[in-house]
VMD Tcl script that draws the C-alpha trace (Angstrom):
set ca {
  {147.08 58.66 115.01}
  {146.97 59.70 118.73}
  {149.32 62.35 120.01}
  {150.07 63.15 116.27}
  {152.22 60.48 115.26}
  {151.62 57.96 112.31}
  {153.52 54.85 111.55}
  {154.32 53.94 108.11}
  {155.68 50.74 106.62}
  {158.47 50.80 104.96}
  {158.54 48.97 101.70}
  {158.45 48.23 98.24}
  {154.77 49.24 96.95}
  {152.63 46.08 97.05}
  {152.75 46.05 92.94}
  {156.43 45.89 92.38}
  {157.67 44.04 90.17}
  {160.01 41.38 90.01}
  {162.76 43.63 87.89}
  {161.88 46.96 90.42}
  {163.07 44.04 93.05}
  {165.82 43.21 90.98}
  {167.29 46.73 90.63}
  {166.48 47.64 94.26}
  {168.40 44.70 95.80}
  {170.96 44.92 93.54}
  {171.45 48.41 93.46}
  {171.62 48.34 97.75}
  {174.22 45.40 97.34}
  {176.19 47.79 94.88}
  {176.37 50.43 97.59}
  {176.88 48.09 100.65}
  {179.71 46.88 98.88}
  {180.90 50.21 97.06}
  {181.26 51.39 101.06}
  {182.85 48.39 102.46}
  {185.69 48.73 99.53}
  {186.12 52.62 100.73}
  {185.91 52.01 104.48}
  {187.97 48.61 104.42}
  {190.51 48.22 102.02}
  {190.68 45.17 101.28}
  {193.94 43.67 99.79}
  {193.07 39.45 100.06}
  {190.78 37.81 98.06}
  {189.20 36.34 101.55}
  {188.71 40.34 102.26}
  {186.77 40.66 98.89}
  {184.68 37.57 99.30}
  {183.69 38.73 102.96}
  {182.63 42.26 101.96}
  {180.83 40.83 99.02}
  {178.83 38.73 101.23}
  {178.06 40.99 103.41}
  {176.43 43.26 100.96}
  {174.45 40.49 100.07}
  {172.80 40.08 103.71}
  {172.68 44.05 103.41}
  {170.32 44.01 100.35}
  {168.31 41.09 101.63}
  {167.40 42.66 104.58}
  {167.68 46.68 103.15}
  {166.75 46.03 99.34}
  {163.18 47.02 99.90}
  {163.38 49.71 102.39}
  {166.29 51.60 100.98}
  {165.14 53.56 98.25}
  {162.24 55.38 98.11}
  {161.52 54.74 94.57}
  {163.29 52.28 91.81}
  {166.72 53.20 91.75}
  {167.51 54.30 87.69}
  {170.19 56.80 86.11}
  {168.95 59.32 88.06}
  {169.54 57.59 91.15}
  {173.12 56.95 90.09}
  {173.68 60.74 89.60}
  {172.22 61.19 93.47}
  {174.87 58.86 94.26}
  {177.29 61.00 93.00}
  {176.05 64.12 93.93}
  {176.14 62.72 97.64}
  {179.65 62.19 97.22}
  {180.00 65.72 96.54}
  {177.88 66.74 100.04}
  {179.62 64.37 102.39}
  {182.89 66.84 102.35}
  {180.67 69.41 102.50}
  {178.86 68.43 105.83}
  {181.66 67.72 107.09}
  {183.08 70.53 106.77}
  {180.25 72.37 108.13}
  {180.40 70.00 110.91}
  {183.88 70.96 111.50}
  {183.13 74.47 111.33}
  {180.71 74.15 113.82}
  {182.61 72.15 116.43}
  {185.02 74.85 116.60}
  {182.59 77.52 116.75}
  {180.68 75.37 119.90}
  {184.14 75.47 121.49}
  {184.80 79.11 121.54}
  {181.29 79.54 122.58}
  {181.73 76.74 125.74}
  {185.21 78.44 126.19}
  {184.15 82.12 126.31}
  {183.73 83.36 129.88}
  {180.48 85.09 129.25}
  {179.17 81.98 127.68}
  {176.70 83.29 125.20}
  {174.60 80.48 124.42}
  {171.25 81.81 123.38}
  {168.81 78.59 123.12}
  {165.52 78.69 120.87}
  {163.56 77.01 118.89}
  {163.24 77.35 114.84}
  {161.26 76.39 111.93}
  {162.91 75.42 108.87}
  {161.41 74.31 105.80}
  {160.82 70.85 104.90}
  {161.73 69.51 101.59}
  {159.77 67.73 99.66}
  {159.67 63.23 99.58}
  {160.96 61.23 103.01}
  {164.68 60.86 101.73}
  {164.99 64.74 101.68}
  {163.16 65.26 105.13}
  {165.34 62.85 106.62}
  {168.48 63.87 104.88}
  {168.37 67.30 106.35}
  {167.20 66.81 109.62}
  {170.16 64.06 110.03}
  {172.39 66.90 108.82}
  {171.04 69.65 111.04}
  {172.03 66.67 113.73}
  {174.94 66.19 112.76}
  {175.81 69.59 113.53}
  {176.56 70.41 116.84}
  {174.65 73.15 117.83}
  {171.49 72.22 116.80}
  {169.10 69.59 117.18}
  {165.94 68.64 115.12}
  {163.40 67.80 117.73}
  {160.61 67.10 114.90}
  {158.78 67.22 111.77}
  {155.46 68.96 111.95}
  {153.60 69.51 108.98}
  {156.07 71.09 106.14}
  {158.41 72.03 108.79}
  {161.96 70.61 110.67}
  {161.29 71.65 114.14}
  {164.94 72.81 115.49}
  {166.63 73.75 118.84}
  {169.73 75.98 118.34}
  {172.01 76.96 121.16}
  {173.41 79.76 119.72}
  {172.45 82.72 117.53}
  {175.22 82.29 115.15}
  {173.99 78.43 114.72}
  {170.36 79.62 114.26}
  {171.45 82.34 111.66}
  {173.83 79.63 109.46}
  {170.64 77.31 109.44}
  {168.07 79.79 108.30}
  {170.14 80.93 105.48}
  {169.68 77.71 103.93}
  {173.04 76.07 102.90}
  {172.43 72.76 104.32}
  {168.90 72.67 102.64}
  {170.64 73.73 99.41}
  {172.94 70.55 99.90}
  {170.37 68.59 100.43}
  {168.38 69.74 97.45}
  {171.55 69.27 95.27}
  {171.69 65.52 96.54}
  {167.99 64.84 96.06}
  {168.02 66.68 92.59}
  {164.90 68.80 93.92}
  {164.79 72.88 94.58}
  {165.54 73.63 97.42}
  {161.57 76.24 98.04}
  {161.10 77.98 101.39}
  {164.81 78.44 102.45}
  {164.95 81.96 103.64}
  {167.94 83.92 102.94}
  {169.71 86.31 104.93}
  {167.83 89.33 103.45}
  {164.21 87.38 104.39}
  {163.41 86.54 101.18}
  {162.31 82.73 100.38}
  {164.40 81.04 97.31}
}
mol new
graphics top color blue
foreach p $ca { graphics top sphere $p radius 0.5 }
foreach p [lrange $ca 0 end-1] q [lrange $ca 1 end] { graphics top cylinder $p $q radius 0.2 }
display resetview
């Protein structure tokens, strides 16, 4: 563990069974092809066929590593939840491009750089989740996850201000189906 780093496989538990396989490979294949039908479009049967076998290489190689625990009806209503937060980020992603511009257009460009700690959520999927979202968003940068914390840069105050009052946390929490602890809100208080 030198210079504070620790490496972790990533895989089934060593006791899983053949059905926890089962669902986890087929439940990666359903998604791999659930995306490839809303990204591609396909209208020939040779369309079909490829995207099918392509989710099949997916889940061979992903089926282990993909989900953090055996995917059941719970997982399913994740699922849909996400579908709910992918507008939602990108909106927010949208909302901060523009804001970015009028900051890198503004004369006086007030960028105001620092560095901010933001609550980690509980399990791996949730951790990575949000800091992937807090990416995503220009602005802002998570640089690392120490302890029960996202380490951020933000460029600007406004960024900094949007990210401490918690709605991308409260996304994330509404995707993961946990609470979404430790955000602070705008009047300091944790939720």
């Amino acid at each position: 563990m030198e210079g504070g780093y620790v490496v972790t496989r990533l895989a089934a538990p060593a006791g899983a069974s053949v059905r926890q396989a089962a669902l986890r490979f087929g439940a990666t294949g359903a998604v791999a092809f659930g995306f490839y039908l809303v990204l591609g479009d396909p209208t020939e049967l040779f369309d079909v066929v490829t995207g099918l076998v392509s989710a099949v290489v997916v889940a061979a190689i992903l089926g282990r590593v993909v989900f953090e625990q055996t995917p059941s009806v719970g997982t399913a209503s994740s699922v849909f939840r996400a579908v709910v937060f992918v507008p939602a980020l990108l909106v927010a992603v949208v909302r901060a491009n523009l804001a970015l511009v009028a900051v890198v257009l503004d004369p006086d460009l007030p960028i105001v750089p620092a560095v901010v700690r933001v609550p980690a959520p509980e399990g791996t999927f949730a951790r990575a989740l949000l800091a992937n979202s807090i990416t995503l968003t220009p602005g802002t940068l998570t640089l690392d996850v120490v302890d029960d914390e996202l380490i951020v840069h933000t460029l600007t105050e406004a960024s900094r201000t949007e990210l401490l009052e918690g709605s991308l946390a409260r996304s994330v929490a509404f995707v993961t189906g946990e609470s979404a602890s430790g955000v602070v809100s705008t009047d300091g208080r944790e939720s």
